[in-house]
GUVO-843500 format. One line per field, with one value per residue (C-alpha): residue number from 1; residue in three letters; x, y negated, z. Coordinates in Angstrom, 2 decimals. Layout:
BEGIN
k	c(NUM	...)
r	c(ALA	...)
xx	c(X	...)
yy	c(Y	...)
zz	c(Z	...)
***
This chain:
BEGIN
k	c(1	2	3	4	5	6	7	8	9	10	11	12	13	14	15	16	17	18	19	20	21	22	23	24	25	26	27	28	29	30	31	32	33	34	35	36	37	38	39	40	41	42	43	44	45	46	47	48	49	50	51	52	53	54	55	56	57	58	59	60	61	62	63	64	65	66	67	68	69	70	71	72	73	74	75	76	77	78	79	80	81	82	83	84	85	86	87	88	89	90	91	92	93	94	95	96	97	98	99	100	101	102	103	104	105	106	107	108	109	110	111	112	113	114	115	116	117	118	119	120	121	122	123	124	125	126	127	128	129	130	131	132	133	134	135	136	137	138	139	140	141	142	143	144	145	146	147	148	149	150	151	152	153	154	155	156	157	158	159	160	161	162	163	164	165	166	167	168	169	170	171	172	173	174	175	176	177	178	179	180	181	182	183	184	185	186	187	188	189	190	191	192	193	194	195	196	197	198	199	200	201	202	203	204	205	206	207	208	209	210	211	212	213	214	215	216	217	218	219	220	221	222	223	224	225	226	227	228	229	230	231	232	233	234	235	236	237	238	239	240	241	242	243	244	245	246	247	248	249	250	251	252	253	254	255	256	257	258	259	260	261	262	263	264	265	266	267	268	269	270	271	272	273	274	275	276	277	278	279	280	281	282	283	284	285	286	287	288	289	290	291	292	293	294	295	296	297	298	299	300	301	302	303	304	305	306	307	308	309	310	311	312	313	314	315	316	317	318	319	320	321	322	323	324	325	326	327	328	329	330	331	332	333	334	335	336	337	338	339	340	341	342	343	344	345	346	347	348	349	350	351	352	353	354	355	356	357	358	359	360	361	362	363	364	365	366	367	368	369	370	371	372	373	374	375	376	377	378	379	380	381	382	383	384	385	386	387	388	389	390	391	392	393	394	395	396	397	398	399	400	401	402	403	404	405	406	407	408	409	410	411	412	413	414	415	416	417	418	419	420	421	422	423	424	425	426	427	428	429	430	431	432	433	434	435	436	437	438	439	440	441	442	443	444	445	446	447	448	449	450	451	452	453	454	455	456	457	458	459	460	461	462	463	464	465	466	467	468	469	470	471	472	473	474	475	476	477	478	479	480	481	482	483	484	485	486	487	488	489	490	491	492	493	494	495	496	497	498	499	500	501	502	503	504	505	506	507)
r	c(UNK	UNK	UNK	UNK	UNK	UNK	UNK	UNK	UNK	UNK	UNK	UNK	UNK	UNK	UNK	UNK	UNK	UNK	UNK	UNK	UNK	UNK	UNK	UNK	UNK	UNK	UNK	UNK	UNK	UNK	UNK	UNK	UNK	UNK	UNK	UNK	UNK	UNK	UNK	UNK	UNK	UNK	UNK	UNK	UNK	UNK	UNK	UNK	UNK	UNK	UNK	UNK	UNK	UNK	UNK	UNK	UNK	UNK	UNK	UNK	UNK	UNK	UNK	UNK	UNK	UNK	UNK	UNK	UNK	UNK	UNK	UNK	UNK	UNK	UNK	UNK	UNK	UNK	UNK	UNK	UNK	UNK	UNK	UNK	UNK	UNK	UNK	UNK	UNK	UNK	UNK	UNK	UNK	UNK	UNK	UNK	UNK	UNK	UNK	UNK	UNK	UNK	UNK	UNK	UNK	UNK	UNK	UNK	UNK	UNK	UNK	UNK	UNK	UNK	UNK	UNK	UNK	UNK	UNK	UNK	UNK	UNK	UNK	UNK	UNK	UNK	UNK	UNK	UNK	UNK	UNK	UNK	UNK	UNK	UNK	UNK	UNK	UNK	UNK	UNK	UNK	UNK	UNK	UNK	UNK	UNK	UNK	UNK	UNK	UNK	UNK	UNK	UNK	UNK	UNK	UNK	UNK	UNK	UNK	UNK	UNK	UNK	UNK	UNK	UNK	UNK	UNK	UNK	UNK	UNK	UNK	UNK	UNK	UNK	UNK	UNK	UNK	UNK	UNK	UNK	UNK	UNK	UNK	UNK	UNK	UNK	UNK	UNK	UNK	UNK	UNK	UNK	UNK	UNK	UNK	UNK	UNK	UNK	UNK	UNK	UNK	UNK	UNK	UNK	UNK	UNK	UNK	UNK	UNK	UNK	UNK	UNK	UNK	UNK	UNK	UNK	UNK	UNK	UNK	UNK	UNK	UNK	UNK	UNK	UNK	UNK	UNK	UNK	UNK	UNK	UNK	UNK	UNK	UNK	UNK	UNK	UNK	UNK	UNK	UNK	UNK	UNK	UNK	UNK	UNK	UNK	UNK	UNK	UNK	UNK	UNK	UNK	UNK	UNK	UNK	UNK	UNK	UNK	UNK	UNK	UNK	UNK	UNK	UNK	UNK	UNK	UNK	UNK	UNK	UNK	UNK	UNK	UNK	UNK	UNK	UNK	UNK	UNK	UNK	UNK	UNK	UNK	UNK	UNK	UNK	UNK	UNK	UNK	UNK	UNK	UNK	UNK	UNK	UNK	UNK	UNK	UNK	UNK	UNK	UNK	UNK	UNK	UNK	UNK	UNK	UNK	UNK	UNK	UNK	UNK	UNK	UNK	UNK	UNK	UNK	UNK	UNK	UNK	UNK	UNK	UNK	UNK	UNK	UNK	UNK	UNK	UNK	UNK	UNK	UNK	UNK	UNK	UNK	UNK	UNK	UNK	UNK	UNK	UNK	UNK	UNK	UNK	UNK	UNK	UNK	UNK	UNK	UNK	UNK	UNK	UNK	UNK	UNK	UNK	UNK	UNK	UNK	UNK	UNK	UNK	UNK	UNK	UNK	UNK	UNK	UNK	UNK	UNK	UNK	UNK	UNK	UNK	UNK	UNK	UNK	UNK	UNK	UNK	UNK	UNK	UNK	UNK	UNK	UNK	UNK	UNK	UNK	UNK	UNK	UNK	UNK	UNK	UNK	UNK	UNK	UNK	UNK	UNK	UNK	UNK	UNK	UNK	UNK	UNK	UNK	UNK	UNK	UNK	UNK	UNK	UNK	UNK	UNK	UNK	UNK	UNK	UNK	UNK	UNK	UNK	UNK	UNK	UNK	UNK	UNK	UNK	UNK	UNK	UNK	UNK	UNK	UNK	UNK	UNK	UNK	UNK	UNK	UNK	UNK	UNK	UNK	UNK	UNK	UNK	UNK	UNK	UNK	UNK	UNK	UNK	UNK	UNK	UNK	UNK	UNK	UNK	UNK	UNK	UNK	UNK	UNK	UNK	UNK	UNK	UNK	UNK	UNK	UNK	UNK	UNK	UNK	UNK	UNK	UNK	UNK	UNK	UNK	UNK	UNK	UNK	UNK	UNK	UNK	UNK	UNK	UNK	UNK	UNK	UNK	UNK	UNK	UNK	UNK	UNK	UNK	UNK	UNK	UNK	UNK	UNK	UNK	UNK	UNK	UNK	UNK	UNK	UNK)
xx	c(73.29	70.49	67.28	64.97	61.78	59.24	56.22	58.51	59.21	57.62	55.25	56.60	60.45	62.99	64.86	64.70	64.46	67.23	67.55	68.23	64.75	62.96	64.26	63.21	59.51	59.38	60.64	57.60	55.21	56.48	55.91	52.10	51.57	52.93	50.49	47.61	48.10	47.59	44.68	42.65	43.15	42.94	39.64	36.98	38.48	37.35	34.05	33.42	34.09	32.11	28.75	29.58	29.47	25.57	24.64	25.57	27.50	31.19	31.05	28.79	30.55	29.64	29.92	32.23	34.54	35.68	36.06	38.15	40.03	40.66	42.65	44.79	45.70	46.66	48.71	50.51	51.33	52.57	54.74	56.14	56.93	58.87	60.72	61.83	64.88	65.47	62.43	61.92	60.68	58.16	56.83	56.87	55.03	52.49	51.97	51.70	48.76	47.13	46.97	45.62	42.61	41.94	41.99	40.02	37.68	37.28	37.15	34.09	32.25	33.04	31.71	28.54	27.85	24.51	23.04	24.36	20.77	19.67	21.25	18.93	20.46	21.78	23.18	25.21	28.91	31.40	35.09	34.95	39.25	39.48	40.70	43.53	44.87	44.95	47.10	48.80	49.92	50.68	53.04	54.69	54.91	57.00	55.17	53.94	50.95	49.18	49.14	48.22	45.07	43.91	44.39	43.06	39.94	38.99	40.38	37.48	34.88	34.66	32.73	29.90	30.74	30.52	26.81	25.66	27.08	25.00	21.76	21.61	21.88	18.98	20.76	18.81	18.18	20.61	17.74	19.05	22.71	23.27	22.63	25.24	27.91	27.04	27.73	31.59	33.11	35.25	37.35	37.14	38.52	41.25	42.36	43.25	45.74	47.14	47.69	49.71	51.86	52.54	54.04	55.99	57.24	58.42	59.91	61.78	63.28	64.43	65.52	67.74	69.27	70.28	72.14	73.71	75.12	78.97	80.78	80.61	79.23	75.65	75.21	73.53	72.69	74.60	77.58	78.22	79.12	81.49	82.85	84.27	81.40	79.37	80.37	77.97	77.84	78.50	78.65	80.09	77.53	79.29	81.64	80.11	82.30	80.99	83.02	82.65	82.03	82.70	81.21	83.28	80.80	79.95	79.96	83.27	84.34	81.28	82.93	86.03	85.85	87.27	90.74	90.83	88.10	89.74	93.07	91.58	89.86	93.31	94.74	92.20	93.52	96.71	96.78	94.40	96.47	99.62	96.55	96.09	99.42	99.75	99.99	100.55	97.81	97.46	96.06	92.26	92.67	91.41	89.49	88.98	88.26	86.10	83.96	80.55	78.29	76.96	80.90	80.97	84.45	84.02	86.81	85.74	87.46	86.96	84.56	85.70	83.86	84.75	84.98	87.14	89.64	87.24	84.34	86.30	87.71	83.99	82.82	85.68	87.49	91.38	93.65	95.87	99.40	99.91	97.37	97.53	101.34	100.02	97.53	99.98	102.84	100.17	99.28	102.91	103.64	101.06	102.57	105.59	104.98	102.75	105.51	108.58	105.67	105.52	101.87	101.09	98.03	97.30	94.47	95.81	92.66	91.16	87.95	90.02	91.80	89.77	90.27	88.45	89.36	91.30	91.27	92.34	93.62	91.48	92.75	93.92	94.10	93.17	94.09	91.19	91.44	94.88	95.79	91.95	92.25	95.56	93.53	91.46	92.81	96.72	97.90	96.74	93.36	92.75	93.25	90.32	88.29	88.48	87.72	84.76	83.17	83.98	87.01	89.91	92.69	92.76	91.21	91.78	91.77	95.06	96.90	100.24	101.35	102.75	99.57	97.82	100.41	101.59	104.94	105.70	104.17	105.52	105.04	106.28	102.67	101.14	103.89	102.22	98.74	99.99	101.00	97.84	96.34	98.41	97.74	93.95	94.54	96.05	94.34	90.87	91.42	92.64	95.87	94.02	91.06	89.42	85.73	86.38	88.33	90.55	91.35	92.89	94.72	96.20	97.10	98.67	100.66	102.03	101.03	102.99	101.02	100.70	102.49	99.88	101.27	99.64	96.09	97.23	99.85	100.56	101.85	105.57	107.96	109.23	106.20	105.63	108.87	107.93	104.41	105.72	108.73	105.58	103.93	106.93	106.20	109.07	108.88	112.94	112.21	110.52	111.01	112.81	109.86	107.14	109.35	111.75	108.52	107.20	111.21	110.52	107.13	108.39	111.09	108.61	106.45	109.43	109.86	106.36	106.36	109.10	108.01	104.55	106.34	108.70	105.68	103.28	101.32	100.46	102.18)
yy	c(42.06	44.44	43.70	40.70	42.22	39.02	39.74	39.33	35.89	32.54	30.89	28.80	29.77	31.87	32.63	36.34	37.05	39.07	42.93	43.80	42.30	43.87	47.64	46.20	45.77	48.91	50.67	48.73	50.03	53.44	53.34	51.36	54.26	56.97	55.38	55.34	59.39	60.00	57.18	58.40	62.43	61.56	59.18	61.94	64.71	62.55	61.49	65.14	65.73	63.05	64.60	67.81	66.61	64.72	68.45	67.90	70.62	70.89	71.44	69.20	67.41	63.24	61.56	59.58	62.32	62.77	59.14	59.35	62.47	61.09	57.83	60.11	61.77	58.52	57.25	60.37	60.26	56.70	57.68	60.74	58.08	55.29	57.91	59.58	56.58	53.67	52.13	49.18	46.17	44.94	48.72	48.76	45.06	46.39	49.89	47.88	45.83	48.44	50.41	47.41	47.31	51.03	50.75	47.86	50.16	53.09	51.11	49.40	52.38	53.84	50.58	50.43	53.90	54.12	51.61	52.87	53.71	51.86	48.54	46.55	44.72	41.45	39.48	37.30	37.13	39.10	39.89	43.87	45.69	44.32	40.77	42.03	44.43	41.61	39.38	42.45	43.64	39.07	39.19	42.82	42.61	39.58	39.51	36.10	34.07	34.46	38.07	38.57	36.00	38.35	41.67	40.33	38.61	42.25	43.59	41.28	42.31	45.41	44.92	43.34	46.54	49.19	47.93	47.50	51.38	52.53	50.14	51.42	55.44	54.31	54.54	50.70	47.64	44.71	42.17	39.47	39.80	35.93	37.68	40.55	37.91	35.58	38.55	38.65	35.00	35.46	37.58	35.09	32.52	34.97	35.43	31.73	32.00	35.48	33.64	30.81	34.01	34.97	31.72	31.57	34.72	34.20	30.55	32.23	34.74	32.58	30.39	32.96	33.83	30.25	30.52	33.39	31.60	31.05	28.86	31.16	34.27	35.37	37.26	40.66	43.52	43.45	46.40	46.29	43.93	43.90	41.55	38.91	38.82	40.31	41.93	41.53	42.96	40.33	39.32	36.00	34.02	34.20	36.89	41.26	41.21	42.97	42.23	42.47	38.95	38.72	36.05	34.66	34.32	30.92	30.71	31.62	28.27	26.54	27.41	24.82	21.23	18.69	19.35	22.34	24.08	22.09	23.73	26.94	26.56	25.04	28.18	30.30	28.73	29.12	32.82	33.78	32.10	34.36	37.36	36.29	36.92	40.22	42.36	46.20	48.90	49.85	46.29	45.29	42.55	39.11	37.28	34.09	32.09	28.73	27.61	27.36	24.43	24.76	25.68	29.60	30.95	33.35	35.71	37.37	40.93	43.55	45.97	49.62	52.47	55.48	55.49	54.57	57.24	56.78	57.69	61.09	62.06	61.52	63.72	66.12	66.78	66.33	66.14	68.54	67.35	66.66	64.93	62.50	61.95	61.28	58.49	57.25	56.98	54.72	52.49	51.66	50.37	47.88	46.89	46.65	44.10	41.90	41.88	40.81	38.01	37.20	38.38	40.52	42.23	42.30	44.80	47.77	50.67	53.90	51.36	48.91	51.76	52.47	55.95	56.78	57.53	55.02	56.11	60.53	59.73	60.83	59.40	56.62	54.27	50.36	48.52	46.08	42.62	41.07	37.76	37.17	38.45	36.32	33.32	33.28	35.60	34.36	31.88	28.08	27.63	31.33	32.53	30.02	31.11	34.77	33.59	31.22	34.71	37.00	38.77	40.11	39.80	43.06	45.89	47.78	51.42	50.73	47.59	46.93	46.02	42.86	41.85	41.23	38.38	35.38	36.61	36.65	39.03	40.74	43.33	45.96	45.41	46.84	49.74	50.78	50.38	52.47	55.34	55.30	55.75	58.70	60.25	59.78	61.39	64.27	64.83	63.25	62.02	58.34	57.80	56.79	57.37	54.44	53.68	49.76	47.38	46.30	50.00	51.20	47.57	48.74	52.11	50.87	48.77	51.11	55.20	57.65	59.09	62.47	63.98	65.22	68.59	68.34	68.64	69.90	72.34	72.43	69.07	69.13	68.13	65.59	63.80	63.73	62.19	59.69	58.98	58.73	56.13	53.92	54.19	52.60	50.32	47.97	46.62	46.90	51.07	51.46	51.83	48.52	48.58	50.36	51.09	53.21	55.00	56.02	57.23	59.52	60.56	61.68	63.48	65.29	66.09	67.56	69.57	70.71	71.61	73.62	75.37	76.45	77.72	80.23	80.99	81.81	79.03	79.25	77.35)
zz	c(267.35	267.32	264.77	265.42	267.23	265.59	267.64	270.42	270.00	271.29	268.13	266.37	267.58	265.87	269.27	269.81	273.61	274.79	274.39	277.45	279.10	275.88	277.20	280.80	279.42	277.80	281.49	282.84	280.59	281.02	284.56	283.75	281.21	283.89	286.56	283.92	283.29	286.85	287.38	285.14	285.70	289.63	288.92	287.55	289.95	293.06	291.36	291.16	294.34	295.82	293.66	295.07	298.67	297.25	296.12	292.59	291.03	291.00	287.00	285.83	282.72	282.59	279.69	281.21	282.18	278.31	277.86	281.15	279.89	276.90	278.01	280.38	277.07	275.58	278.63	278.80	274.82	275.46	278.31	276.34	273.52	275.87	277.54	274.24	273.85	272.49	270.77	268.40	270.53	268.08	268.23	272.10	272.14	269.94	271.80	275.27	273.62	271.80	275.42	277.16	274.84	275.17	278.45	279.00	276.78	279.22	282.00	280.58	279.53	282.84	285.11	282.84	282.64	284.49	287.06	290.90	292.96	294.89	293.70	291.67	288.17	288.69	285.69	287.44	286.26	288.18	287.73	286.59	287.06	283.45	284.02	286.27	283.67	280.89	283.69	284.60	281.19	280.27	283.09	281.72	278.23	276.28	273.11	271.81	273.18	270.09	270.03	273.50	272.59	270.30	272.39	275.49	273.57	272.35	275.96	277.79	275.42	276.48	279.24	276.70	274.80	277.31	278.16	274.91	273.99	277.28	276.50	272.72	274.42	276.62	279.58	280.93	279.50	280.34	278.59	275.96	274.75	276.64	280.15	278.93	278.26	280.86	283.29	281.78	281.13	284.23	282.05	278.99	281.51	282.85	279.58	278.89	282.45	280.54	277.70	279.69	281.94	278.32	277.48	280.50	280.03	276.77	277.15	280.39	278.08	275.77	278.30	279.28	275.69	275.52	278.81	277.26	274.53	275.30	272.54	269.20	270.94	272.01	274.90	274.72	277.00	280.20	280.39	283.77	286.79	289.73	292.34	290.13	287.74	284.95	281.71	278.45	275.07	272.63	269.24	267.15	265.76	261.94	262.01	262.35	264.95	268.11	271.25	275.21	277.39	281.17	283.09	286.01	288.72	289.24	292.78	292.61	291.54	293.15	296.97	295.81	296.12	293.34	292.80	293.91	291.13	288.98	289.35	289.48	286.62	285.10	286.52	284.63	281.12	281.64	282.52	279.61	277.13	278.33	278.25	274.65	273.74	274.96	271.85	273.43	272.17	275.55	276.82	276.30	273.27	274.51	271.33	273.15	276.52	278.45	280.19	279.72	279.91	283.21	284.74	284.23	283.42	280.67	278.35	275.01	274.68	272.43	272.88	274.06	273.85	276.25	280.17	282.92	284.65	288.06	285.89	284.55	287.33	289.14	286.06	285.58	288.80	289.35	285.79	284.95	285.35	281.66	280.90	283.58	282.60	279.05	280.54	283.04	280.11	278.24	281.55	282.09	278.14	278.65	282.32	281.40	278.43	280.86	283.58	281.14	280.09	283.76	284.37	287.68	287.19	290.77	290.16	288.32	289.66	287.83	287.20	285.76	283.41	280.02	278.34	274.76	270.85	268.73	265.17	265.46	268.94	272.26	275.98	274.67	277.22	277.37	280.64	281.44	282.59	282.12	283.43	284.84	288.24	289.24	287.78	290.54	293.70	294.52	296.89	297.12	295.15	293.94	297.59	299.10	295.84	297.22	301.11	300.44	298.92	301.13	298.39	298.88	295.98	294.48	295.99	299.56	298.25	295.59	297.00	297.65	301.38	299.90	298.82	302.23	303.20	301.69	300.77	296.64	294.34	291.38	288.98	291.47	293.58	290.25	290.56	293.59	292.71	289.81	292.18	293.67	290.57	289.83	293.51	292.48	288.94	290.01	293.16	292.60	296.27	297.26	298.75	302.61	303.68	305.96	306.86	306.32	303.83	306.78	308.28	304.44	304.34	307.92	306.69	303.37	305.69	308.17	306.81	305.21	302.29	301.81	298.23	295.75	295.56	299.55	297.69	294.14	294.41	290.80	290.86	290.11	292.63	290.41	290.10	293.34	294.16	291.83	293.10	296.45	295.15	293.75	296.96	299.00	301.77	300.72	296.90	296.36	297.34	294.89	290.56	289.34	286.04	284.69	281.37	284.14	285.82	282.03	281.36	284.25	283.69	279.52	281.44	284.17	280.84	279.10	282.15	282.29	278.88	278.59	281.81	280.47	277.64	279.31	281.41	278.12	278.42	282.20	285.04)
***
């Protein structure tokens, strides 16, 4: 897990708030710090012109205009900082307080400047823009109650300050120091409800590390989320073992009734333990499994680093033929294990396909989510699972005919998903296009797909023969396993090789 930020933490606790809300905080105070650059360049330009419009001249320098100046240089520094990367939480807690207080220090020498003519001195107390910004920057910042005590007592002193700076440069006389702090104990009093919205804030946080404690594991910045749920970084409580969590979402399970979440759930168990087993290269490893305390499905995996082959074809365009037979080769090893172990992956999809370096190797491929998709999406408790949410088992753009009925699935559905995949490798296009979910479910059905070599001529005629045997309507049309699709593909590869070299290296 990443270092303990201390100032970040509730007093008296030892529960460090989660990292992920920590970078939040510092995005917040990089947009307060980006709003603070222009405030206070924006402020003295329209004071200036309002004096002009009075006669005054356009270049007459205030006083206040370097104090003014000068914070605009500080909020710009600070946003320059934040926006730099990553920064140390503790540091960024700090940095937010420290800004508050200078702040609250130009904005008191500016209100107290000089008295406004025509208005006679009143020492009654009055709320001056500083209480806000201590609430404001409570209800941004998670740093500990204590801390923002201290910074938001020196924060409402500077109103007291700012007239005492302008009294001693003869400026006017404010009379005894009571009637100066009488004036200001509205912002004493706003700083005891800060100091509460920074206890809140800080017992929410932790509130929400505990949640993300799962078994042995603690939660960490959220990866990425999707339709069935929510994928954290992770790491075990006593082992350096980093690893990847994905949360089931709970309303998932919450749309069943009684025996029904109950066999889902048993459902779940049973097709994570097969997951576990799984021992190919090519197949994300799955560390452990449960359910959390307040119902949550979760599975621990390991933790990849790399992208997905939607993500690089999004970045890079359409692959060229052998290197999409090299992926392909990879995704069918790990299918083919998981179908002789009776597991359908139901959900085979370029998002669902992880490509990055193992060891000396690059494009090495990791298929994602074995065994937790069929848990909750096929017939009898998955299938109302799916409904109640508004989900479809699998998804529209890469699923087999088979799929939309009731009839048996088996590992040739992931066949064709797999020629989809291959269509969308080589051609950076998907097999239909539809407007809605239920127009490319029709045209799965009852469409005759186009061969890649239609949008990538240099696609061999061999592979497209093959991608268009995947992509058969009927499941006994098309390959009998993924071990006799990756036999082809190493022969197509053969082929292309030895064609590229009797060409000199150019097809």
């Amino acid at each position: 897990m990443s270092r303990v930020a201390p100032g970040m933490l509730t007093s008296g606790s030892s529960r460090p708030l989660p990292q992920d809300l920590l970078r939040q905080a510092s995005r917040r105070l990089e947009i307060v710090a980006l709003m603070g650059t222009v405030l206070w360049t924006l402020g003295p330009v329209l004071r200036h012109l309002a004096l002009h419009a009075e006669g005054a001249a356009w270049d007459r320098l205030l006083p206040v205009d370097l104090v003014a100046a000068g914070c605009a240089l500080v909020s710009l520094g600070l946003w320059f900082y934040l926006r730099g990367g990553d920064r140390d939480p503790l540091a960024v807690g700090d940095l937010g307080l420290g800004y508050m207080v200078a702040s609250a220090f130009a904005i008191g020498v500016l209100l107290h400047w000089g008295p406004v003519p025509g208005e006679s001195l009143s020492t009654e107390p009055r709320i001056t823009w500083i209480g806000p910004l201590i609430l404001m920057f409570a209800a941004l910042a998670p740093v500990s109650p204590w801390k923002m005590l201290g910074a938001g007592f020196l924060a409402a002193s500077m109103d007291p300050l700012g007239m005492v700076i302008w009294e001693a440069a003869g400026t006017y006389d404010f009379g005894p120091m009571r009637n100066i702090l009488v004036m200001h104990y509205p912002s004493y009093l706003l700083l005891g409800v800060a100091v509460v919205i920074s206890h809140v804030v800080t017992r929410l946080g932790q509130q929400v590390g505990r949640e993300r404690e799962l078994g042995s594991y603690r939660l960490g910045e959220l990866l990425g989320s999707g339709g069935m749920g929510a994928v954290y970084r992770a790491s075990h409580r006593m082992l350096a073992r980093p690893a990847a969590i994905k949360l089931i979402r709970p309303d998932l399970l919450a749309a069943l009734e009684g025996e029904q979440a109950e066999l889902a759930t048993a459902r779940f168990r049973r097709e994570a333990e097969a997951a576990a087993r799984l021992r190919s290269p090519h197949t994300v490893e799955l560390f452990d499994f449960g359910v959390s305390d307040d119902g949550a499905l979760y599975a621990v995996m390991e933790l990849l680093e790399g992208t997905t082959l939607e993500a690089l074809v999004r970045r890079e365009g359409p692959l060229p033929t052998e290197r999409a037979i090299r992926l392909l080769v990879q995704v069918c090893e790990s299918l083919e294990e998981a179908h002789q172990a009776g597991l359908v992956h139901r959900d085979i999809k370029p998002a669902n396909i992880h490509v990055g370096r193992l060891g000396l190797r690059d494009d090495f491929v990791k298929v994602l989510d074995f065994g937790l998709v069929k848990s909750l999406a096929e017939p009898t408790a998955g299938h109302e699972v799916a409904t109640a949410v508004g989900m479809a088992a699998g998804t529209p753009a890469y699923m087999a005919p088979e799929m939309t009925g009731d009839e048996a699935v088996d590992g040739r559905a992931d066949l064709y998903s797999l020629g989809c995949v291959a269509h969308y490798l080589l051609t950076g296009r998907l097999v239909f296009d539809a407007a809605t979910a239920l127009q490319m479910i029709a045209r799965h059905l009852y469409d005759t797909p186009e061969p890649p070599s239609r949008f990538a001529p240099d696609v061999p005629a061999a592979l497209d023969r093959l991608v268009l045997a995947c992509l058969a309507k009927r499941p006994e049309e098309r390959p009998r396993s993924a071990a006799e699709v990756a036999r082809e593909l190493e022969a197509i590869a053969v082929e292309v090789d030895d064609e590229v070299f009797a060409t000199g290296g150019a097809l």
